[in-house]
C-alpha positions in Angstrom: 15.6 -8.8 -5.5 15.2 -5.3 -6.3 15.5 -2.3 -3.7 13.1 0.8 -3.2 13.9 4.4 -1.4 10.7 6.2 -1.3 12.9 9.6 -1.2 9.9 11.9 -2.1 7.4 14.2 0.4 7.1 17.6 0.9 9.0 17.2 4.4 6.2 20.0 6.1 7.4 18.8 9.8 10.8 19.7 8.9 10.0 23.6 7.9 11.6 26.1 7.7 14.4 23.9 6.3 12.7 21.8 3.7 11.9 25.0 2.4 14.9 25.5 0.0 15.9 21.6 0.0 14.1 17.9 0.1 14.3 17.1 3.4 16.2 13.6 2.9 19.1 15.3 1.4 19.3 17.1 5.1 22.4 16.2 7.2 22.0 13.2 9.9 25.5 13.6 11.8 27.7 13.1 9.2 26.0 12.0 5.9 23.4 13.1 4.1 20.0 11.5 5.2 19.6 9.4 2.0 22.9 8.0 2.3 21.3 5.5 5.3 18.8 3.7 3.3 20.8 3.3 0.4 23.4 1.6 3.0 20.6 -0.1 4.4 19.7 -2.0 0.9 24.1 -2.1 0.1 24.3 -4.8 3.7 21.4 -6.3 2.9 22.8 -7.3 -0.9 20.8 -5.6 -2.8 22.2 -3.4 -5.6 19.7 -2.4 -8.4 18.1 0.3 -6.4 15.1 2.9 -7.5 15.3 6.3 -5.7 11.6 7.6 -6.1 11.7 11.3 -5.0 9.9 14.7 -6.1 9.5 18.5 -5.1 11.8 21.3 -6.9 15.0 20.0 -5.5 14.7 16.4 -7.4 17.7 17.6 -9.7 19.8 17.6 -6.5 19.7 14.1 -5.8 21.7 13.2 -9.2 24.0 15.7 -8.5 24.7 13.9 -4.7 24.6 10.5 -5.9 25.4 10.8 -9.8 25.6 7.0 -10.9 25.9 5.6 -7.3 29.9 4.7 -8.1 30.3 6.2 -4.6 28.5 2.9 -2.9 30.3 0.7 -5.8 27.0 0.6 -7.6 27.1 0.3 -11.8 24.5 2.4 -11.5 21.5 4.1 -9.8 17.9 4.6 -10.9 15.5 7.7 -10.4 11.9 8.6 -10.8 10.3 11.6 -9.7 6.6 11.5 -8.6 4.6 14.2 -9.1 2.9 16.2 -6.3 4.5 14.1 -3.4 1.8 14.2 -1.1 -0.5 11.4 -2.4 1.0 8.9 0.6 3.9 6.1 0.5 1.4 4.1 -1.7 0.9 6.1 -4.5 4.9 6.4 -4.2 5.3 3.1 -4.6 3.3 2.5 -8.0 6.3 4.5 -9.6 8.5 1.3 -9.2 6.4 -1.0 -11.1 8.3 -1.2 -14.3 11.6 -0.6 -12.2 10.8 -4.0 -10.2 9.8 -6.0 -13.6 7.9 -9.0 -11.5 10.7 -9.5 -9.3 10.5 -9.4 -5.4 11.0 -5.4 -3.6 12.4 -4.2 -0.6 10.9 -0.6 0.0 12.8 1.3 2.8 11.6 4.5 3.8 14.0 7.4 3.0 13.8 9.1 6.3 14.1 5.3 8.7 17.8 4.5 10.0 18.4 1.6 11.7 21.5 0.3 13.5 22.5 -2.2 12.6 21.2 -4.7 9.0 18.3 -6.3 7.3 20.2 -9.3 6.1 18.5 -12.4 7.5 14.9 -11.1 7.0 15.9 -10.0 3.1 17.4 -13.4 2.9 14.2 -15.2 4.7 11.4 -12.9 1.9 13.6 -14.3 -1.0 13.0 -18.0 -0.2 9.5 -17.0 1.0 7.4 -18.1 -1.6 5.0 -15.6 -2.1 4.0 -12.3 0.0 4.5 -9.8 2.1 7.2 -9.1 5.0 7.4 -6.1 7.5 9.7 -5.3 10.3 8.4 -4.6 13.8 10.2 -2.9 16.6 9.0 -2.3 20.5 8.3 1.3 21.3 7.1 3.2 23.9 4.5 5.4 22.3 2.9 2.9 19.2 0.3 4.8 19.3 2.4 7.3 17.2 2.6 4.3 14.5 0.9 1.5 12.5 0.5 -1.0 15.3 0.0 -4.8 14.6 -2.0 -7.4 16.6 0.2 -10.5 16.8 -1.1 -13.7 17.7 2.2 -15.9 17.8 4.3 -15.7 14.4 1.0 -14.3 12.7 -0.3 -10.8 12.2 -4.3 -10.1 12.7 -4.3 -6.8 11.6 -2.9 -3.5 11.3 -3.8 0.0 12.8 -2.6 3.2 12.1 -2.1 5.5 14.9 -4.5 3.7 17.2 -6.3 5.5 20.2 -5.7 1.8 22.6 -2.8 -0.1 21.0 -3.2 -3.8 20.5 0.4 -4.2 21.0 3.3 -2.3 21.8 5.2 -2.7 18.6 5.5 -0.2 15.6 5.7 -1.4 11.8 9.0 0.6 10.9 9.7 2.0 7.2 10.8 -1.3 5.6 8.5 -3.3 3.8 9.3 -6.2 1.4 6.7 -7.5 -1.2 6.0 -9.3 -4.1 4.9 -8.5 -7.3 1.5 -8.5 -6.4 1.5 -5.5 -4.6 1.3 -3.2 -7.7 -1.8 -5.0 -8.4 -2.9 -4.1 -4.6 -1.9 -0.5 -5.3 -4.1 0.0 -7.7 -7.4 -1.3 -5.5 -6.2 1.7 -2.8 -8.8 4.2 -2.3 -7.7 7.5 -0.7 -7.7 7.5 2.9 -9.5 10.4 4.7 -5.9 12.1 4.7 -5.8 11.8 0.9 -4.0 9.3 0.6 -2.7 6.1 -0.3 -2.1 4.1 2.7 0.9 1.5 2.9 -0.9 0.0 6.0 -3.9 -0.6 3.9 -1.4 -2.3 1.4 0.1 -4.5 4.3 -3.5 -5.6 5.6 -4.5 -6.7 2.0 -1.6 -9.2 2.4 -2.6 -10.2 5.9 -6.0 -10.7 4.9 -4.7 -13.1 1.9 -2.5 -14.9 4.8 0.5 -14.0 3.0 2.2 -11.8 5.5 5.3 -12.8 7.7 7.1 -10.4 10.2 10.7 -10.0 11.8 11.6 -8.3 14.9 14.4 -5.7 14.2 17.4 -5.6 16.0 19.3 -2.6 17.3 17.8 0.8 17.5 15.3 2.5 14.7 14.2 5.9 14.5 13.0 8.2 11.7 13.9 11.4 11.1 11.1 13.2 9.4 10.6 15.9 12.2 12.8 18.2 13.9 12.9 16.5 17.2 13.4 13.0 15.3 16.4 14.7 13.5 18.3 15.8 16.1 17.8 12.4 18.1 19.2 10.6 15.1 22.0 12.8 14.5 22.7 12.4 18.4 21.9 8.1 18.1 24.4 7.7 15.6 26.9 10.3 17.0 27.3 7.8 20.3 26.8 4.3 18.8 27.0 4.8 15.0 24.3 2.9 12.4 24.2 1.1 9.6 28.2 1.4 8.3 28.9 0.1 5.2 30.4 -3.1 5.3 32.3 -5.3 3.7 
């Protein structure tokens, strides 16, 4: 199984400072922001990782994370995507050939979690076909995609919904088979512009090839000055996502 850190965006919620750098190269506490999914994907097992960024600061990602010898990766594998505001989607599609039919885990560069994705990485590779997303409880979903659960099944999925049908959030780790670069392709634009990852996860539901996990331990993005500075202080008291052994 292959890993995927969608690393790319023009990071406008975080201005002034993503002016003069890509916002997941910013500084959450101690590390870089980019250094927590690429941990993320390390605990889980998975070491042939993609980092899809873009912007003007692309360049400064190699010079970061070189080879990825740091993380006691052979190597590491880049590819830029032009324009970076076409949605997490259109992102995506750049992996194709980097995935090669085999299964992906796609983690969102700005999502840290606290503790690991182990068992659900381990439960997608023996799931024979599909789709698997990770839910947490919030209390605002209606900031998120929100799913309607009706036991271990998903109905649906809604992106920032007005009245919630649950109170979870779909977090910034996706996993997916091949078949989702086929599903890419079908995407039409959203009325934001772009290519929607919910609309790639209802596709799956509507095939009835979608399964879901219930994270454990805290998640948070940090795509926004307030959800910077929360993360910074989150891992400051309790740490996340160590690298371990």
């Amino acid at each position: 199984m292959k890993g995927v850190i969608l690393g790319g965006g023009l990071g406008t919620r975080l201005l002034p400072m993503t002016k003069v750098t890509n916002k997941h190269l910013l500084p959450v506490f101690d590390r870089p922001m980019i250094y927590y999914p690429i941990q993320c994907l390390l605990n889980a097992g998975i070491r042939d990782i993609l980092i899809v960024t873009g912007g003007n600061n692309a360049g400064d990602f190699l010079q970061l994370l070189g080879n990825g010898s740091e993380f006691g990766l052979k190597e590491l594998h880049y590819t830029y995507q032009e324009g970076g505001n076409a949605g997490i989607a259109d992102a995506l599609r750049l992996a194709e050939d980097f995935a090669d039919g085999e299964k992906v885990v796609v983690v969102l560069g700005d999502n840290i979690i606290e503790k690991n994705i182990r068992k659900a990485v381990a439960d997608f590779f023996t799931q024979p076909r599909g789709a698997k997303i990770l839910l947490k409880e919030v209390p605002d979903p209606k900031r998120f995609g929100v799913p309607e659960i009706d036991g271990k099944k998903i109905l649906s999925i809604e992106e920032k919904p007005e009245h919630p049908k649950s109170r979870y959030a779909v977090i910034g780790i996706y996993m997916y088979d091949a078949q989702v670069f086929d599903i890419v392709k079908t995407l039409k634009p959203s009325d934001r512009g772009e290519l929607e990852i919910t609309d790639v996860n209802n596709v799956y539901i509507q095939k009835g090839q979608m399964t879901y996990e219930i994270l454990d331990g805290w998640w948070t993005d940090a795509g926004t000055i307030e959800s910077l500075f929360r993360a910074s202080q989150m891992i400051a008291q309790t740490g996340a996502n160590k690298l371990e052994e």
